[in-house]
C-alpha positions as CSV (number, residue, x, y, z in Angstrom):
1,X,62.8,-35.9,55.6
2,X,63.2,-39.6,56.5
3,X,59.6,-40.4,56.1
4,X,59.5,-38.3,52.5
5,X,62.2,-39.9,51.0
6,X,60.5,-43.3,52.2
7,X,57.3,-41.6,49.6
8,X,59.4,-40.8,46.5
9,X,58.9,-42.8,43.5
10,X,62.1,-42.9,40.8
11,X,61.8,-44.6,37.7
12,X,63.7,-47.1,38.3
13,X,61.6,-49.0,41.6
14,X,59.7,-51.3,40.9
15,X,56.2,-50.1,40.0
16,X,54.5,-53.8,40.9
17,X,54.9,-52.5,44.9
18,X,52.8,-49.5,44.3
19,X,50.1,-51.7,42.3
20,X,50.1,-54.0,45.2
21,X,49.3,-50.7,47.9
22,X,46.6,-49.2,45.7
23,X,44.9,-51.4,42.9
24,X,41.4,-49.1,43.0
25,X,41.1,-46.8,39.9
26,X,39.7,-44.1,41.7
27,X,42.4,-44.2,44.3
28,X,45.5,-42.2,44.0
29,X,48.7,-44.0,43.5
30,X,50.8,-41.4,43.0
31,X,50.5,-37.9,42.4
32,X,53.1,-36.3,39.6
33,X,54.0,-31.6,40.6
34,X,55.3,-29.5,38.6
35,X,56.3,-25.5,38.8
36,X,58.2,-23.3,36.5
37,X,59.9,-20.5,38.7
38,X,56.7,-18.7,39.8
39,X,54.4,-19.8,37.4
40,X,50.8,-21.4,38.6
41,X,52.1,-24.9,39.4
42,X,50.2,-28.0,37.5
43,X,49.7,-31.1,38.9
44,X,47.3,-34.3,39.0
45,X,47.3,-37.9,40.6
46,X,47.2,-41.2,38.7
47,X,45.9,-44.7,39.8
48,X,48.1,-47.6,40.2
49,X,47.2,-49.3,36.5
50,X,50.1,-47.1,35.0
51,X,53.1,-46.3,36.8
52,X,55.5,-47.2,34.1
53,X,54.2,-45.1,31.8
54,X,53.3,-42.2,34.4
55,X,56.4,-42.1,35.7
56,X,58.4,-42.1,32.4
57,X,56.2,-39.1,31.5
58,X,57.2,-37.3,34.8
59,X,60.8,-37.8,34.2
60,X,60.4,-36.4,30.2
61,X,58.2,-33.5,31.3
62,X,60.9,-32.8,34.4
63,X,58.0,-33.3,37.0
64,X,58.2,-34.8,40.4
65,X,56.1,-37.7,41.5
66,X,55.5,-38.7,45.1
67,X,53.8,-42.0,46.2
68,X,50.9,-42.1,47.7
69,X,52.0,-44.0,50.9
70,X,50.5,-42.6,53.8
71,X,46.9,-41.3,54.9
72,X,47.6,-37.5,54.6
73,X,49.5,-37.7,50.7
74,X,46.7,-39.8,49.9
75,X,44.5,-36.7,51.4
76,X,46.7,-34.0,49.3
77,X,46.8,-36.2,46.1
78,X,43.0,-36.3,46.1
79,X,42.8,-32.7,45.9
80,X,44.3,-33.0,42.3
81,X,42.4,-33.5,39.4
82,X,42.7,-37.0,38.1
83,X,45.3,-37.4,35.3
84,X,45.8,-39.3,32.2
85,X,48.8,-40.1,29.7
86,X,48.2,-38.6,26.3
87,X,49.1,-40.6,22.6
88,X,52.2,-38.6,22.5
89,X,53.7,-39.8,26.3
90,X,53.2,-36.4,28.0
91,X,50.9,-36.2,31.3
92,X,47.9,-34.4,31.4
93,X,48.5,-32.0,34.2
94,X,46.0,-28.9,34.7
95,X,46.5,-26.2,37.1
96,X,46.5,-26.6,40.8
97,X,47.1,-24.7,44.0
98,X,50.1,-23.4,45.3
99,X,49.0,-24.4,48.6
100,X,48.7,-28.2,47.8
101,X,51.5,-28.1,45.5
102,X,53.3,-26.5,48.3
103,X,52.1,-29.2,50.9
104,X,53.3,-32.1,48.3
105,X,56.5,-30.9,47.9
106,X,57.7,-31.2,51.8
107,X,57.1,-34.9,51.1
108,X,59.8,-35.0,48.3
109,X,63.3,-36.0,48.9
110,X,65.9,-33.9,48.5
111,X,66.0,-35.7,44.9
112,X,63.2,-35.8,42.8
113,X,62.4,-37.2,39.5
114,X,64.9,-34.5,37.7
115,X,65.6,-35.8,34.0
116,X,66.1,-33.5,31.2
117,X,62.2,-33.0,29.4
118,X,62.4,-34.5,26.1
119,X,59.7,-35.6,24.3
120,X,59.0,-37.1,20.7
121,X,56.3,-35.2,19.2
122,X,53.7,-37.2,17.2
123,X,54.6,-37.5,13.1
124,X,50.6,-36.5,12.6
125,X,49.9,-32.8,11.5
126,X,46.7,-31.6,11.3
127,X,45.5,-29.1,8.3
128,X,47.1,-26.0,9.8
129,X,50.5,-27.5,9.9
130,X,51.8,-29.1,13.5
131,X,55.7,-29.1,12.9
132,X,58.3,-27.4,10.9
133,X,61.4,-27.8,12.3
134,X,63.0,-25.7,9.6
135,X,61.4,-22.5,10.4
136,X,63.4,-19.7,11.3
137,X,63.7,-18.2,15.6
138,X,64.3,-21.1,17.6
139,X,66.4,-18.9,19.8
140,X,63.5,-16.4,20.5
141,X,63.7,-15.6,24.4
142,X,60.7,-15.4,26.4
143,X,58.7,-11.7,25.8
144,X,55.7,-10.6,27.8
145,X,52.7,-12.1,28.3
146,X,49.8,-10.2,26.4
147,X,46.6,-9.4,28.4
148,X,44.8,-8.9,24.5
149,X,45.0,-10.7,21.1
150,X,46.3,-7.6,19.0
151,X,49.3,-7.5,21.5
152,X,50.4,-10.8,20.6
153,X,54.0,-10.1,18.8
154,X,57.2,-12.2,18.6
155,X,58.6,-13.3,21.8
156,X,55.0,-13.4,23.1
157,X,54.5,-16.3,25.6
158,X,50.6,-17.9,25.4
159,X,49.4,-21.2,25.3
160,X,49.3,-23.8,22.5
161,X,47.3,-26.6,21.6
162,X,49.3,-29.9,21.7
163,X,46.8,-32.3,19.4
164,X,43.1,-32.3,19.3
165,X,41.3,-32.5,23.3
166,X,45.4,-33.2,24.5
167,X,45.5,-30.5,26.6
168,X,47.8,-26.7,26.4
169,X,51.0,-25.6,27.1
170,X,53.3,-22.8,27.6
171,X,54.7,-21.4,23.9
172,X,57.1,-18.8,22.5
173,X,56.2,-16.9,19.6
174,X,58.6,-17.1,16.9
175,X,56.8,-15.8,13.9
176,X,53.9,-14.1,12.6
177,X,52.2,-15.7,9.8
178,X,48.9,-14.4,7.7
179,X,45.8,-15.4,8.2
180,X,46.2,-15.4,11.8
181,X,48.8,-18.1,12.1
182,X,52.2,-18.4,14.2
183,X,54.6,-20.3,14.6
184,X,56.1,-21.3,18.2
185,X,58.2,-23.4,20.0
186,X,57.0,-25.0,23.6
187,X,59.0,-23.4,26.1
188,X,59.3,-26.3,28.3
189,X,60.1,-28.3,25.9
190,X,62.8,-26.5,23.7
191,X,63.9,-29.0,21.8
192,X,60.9,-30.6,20.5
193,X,60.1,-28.8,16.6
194,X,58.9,-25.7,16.6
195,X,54.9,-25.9,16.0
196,X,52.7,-24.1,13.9
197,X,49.0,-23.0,15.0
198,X,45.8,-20.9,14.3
199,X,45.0,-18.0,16.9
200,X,42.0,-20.8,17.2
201,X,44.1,-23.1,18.7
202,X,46.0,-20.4,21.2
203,X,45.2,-19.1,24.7
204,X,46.3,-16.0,26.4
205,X,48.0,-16.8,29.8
206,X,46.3,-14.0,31.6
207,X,43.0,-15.9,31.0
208,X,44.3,-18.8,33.0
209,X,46.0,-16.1,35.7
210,X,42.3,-14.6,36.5
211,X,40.6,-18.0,36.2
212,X,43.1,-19.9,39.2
213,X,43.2,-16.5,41.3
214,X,39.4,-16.2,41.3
């Protein structure tokens, strides 16, 4: 446990020392985990040109970053995919496996990078609407996850488009709209405005299930 806490990375050290251990771009700096009870867990590792900003999106997105000290997190780290900060703040952090995310997280102090997720969602809507706070079911719980588009119903949990090519996550479906439209709220992220999308920009969850068990 000595040697993990010796690996953690907080927002508050000083992000010049891990620019000064690894200044490659194609060599992990730090590699940011994340898992939601027992949900596929998401991950990715960053290079050392950005740990400000990489670690400010950990703390926002209530992910845990360790730093890429030694040999064998260096090994683990590379067996992310390489990540990237998005327009809005948020990490880019696809699916990974439980086995690495598991072998990353016995490197983690008994404190991690724990701050309340809260992010500030970009002003910029595109033409099918991309907030409207006022809209009514914030309080929806979580529902079932549908395995088939004409299951989708309110309380339905499937994946939403954040902006254009800036990745998916988790949603809540709060309402029904014509024309194949709904409104959601990220669940993740509850307080952020609820968003509205086309079943163009949606994903089923089971999709994702069959494509990281496969």
């Amino acid at each position: 446990m000595a040697q993990a806490a010796k690996n953690e990375i907080n927002p508050t050290d000083a992000p010049a020392e891990v620019a000064t251990a690894t200044g490659a771009a194609d060599t992990p700096a730090v590699a940011v985990v994340f898992r939601n009870g027992k949900d596929t867990p998401r991950g990715a590792w960053f290079p050392a040109d950005d740990i400000e900003g990489v670690l400010a999106g950990a703390a926002e997105m209530g992910m845990q970053a360790v730093k890429a000290s030694t040999d064998e997190i260096i090994s683990l780290a590379q067996r992310l995919p390489k990540g990237r900060i998005f327009d809005s703040g948020k990490l880019f952090t696809p699916l990974i496996q439980t086995k690495v995310y598991d072998e990353l997280m016995t490197h983690l102090p008994e404190h991690g990078i724990t701050a309340k997720p809260r992010l500030v969602m970009s002003a910029a809507s595109s033409d099918d609407g991309d907030a409207d706070a006022e809209s009514p079911g914030a309080s929806v719980p979580e529902g079932t996850r549908p395995t088939d588009w004409s299951q989708i119903t309110v309380g339905s949990l499937v994946l939403a488009e954040e902006a254009r090519m800036e990745g998916w996550f988790e949603a809540i479906i709060l309402e029904v709209c014509p024309k194949h439209v709904f409104k959601l709220r990220y669940r993740d992220y509850p307080d952020d405005p609820i968003i509205t999308r086309h079943v163009s920009r949606l994903a089923l969850m089971m999709q994702l299930d069959a494509a990281t068990s496969a």
